[in-house]
N, C-alpha and C positions, 0 to 999 in steps of 0.2 A: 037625641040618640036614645032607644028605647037600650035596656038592659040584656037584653039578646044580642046587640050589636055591641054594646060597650064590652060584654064576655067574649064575643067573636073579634074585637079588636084586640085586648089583650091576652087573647090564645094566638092571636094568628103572628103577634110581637115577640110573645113568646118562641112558637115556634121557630122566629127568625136570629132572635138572639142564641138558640142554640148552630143552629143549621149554617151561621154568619164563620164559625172558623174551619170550614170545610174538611170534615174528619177524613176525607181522605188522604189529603195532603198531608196531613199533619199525624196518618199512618207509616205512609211513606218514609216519611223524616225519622219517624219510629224504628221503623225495619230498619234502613240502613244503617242510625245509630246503634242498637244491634248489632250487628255486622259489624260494625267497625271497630265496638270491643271486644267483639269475637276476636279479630284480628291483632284486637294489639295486643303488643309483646315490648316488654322494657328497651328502650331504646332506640327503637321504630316510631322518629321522630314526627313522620309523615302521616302514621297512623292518628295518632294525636291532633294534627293538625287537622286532620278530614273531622275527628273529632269536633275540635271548635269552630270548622267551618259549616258544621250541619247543627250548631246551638245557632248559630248565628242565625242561619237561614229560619230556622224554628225560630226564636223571637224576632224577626224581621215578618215572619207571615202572621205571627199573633199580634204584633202592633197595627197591621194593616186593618188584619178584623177587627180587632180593639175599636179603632176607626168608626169603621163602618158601623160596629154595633152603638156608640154613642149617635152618631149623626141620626141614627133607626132613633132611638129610643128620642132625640130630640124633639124631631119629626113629627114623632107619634103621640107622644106628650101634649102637646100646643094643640091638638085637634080633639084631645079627649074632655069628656066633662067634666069640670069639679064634682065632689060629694063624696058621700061614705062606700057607695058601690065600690065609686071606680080605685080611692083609697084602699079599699080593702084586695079589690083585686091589684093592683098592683104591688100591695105586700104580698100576695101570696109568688108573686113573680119574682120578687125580691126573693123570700127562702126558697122558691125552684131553684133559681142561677146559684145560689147558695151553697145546697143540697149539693149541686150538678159539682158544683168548684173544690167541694171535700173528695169527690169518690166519681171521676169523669171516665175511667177504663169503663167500667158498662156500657155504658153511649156508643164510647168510643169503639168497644167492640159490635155492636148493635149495628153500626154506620157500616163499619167495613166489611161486613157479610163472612165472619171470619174462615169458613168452611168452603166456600167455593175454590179459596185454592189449592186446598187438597181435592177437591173434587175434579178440577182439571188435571190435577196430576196420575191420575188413574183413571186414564182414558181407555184401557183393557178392563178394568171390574176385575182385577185379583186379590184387591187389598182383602183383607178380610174386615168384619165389622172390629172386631181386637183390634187391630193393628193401626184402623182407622182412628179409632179412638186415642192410640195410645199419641198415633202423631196429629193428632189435634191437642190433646194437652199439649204436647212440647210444642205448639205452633202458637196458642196461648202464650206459654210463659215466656220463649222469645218474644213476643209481641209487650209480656208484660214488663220485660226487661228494658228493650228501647223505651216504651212510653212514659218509664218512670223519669227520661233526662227532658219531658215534656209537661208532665203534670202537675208540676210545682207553678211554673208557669203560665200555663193554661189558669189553673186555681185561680192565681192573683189575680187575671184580667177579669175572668170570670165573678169576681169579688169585688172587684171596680166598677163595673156596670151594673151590678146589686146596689153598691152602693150612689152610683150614679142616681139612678132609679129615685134611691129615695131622696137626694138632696133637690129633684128636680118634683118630685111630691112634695116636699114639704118647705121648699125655703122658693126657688124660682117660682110654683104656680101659684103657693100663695100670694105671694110679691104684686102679682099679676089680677088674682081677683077678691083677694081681701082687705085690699087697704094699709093692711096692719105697718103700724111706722115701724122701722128699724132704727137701733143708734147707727149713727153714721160714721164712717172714718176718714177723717180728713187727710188724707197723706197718697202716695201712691202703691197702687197694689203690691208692687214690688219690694217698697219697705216693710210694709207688713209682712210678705213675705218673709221678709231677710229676721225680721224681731222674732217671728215664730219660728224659725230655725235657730235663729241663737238660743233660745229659751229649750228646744229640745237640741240640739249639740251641749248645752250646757246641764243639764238634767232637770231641768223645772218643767219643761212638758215632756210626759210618755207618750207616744203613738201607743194605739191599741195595738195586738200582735193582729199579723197576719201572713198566713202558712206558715211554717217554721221560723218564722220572724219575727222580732221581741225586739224591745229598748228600741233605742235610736232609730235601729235599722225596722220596725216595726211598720205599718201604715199610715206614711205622714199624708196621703190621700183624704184621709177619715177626719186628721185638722183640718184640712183646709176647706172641708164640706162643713162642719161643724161651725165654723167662723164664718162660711156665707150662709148657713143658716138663721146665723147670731146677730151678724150687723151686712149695714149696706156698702158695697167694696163698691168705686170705682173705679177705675184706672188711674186716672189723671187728677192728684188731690182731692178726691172728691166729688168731682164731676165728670161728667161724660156719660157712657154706657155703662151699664151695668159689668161688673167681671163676673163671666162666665164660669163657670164651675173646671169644664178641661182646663180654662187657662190658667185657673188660681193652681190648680192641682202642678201643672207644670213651673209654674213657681215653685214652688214647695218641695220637688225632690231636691235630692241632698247636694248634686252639682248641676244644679238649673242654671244654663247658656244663660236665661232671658231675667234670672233675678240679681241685681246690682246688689254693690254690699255697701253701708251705710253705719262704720263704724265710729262716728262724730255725733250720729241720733241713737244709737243705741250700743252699749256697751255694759253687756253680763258677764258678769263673775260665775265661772262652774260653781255648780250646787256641792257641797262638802254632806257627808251624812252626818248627824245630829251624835254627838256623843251622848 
């Protein structure tokens, strides 16, 4: 693969990991949330509830992309070449998704063409150019009202497949064409799991922050990329397939269905601060 194609594959990955949570929809869900606090009023139970049923459907479509955008980036990974090129272009892809996950309204108004709906709404041409203006700002800042109970959201996933990215740069393709031995862990992924959550429930390990998010409740993703970066996890004491990076990750949140607890193999004392 000459270097004109390895840049035209990691543009065109690019451009799909944006394009992958379909800002239209995830507009929509904007506006109405909008609306819906327009409408509530203390004690308009219902209002509220339209409320949490349109968070819902917003992280129920961000998990789907979420998806989809790792399976992409798997995919695409496995067919690219090692070396410093493709290294380097895939960080720069890394701080795009990055970039995009701090400050995503631009995109997001860039996507949805923000003016054509006032433009169908004056179907006679009476508005004046003032007037237009003044209700395209207010067409903005409702717009930038809903999308704020979206872009927290959006952020983290968006920060997940950055960091995806890189654990699939530097710990899996290495794995794959450098040889390099790992220490091994003999146990099941699931223990491991469960030790590295005792150790941050208990305060010996910090996640780093991420969005608004700090201590405990911080990026316990970013451990569990860090430790298959470190050592070689298998599922099954030690043997078997490799663990996947999604699947350790889903170990690791703080009420993981799929992680057993193992309080006979390990057993931490909360960290006390140091007088």
């Amino acid at each position: 693969m000459t270097i004109d194609e390895l840049t035209a594959e990691v543009k065109a990955l690019e451009y799909r990991l944006l394009e992958v949570w379909n800002w239209e929809v995830l507009g929509q869900i904007g506006w109405n949330m909008n609306l819906a606090q327009l409408d509530h009023m203390p004690g308009e139970t219902y209002i509220a509830d339209a409320i949490r049923d349109l968070e819902l459907e917003a992280e129920t479509h961000l998990v789907k992309c979420y998806t989809l955008a790792i399976e992409d980036v798997e995919h695409t990974l496995k067919i690219l070449p090692q070396g410093p090129n493709c290294t380097a272009l895939l960080e720069r892809l890394q701080d795009s998704l990055r970039q995009v996950a701090k400050s995503s309204y631009h995109l997001y108004l860039d996507s949805i063409a923000n003016s054509r709906d006032l433009e169908a709404s004056d179907d006679t041409g009476s508005l004046s150019n003032e007037e237009i203006s003044r209700l395209t700002d207010e067409y903005h800042h409702l717009r930038r009202d809903g999308w704020g109970c979206i872009e927290d959201s959006l952020g983290n996933y968006l920060s997940r497949v950055a960091d995806f990215i890189g654990t699939m740069t530097s710990s899996e393709r290495n794995k794959l064409t450098s040889g390099r031995t790992q220490p091994k862990w003999i146990g099941t992924a699931s223990e491991l799991a469960f030790l590295l959550t005792e150790l941050v429930d208990a305060g010996y390990l910090v996640p780093p922050p991420i969005g608004k998010k700090s201590g405990k409740d911080g990026n316990r993703a970013a451990i569990a990329d860090a430790v298959l970066n470190a050592f070689d996890v298998r599922k099954d004491n030690g043997e078997g397939d490799p663990v996947t990076p999604t699947y350790f990750r889903s170990l690791m949140r703080p009420d993981s269905p799929d992680r057993g607890t193992f309080p006979k193999l390990f057993t931490i004392r909360p960290r006390t601060a140091s007088k």
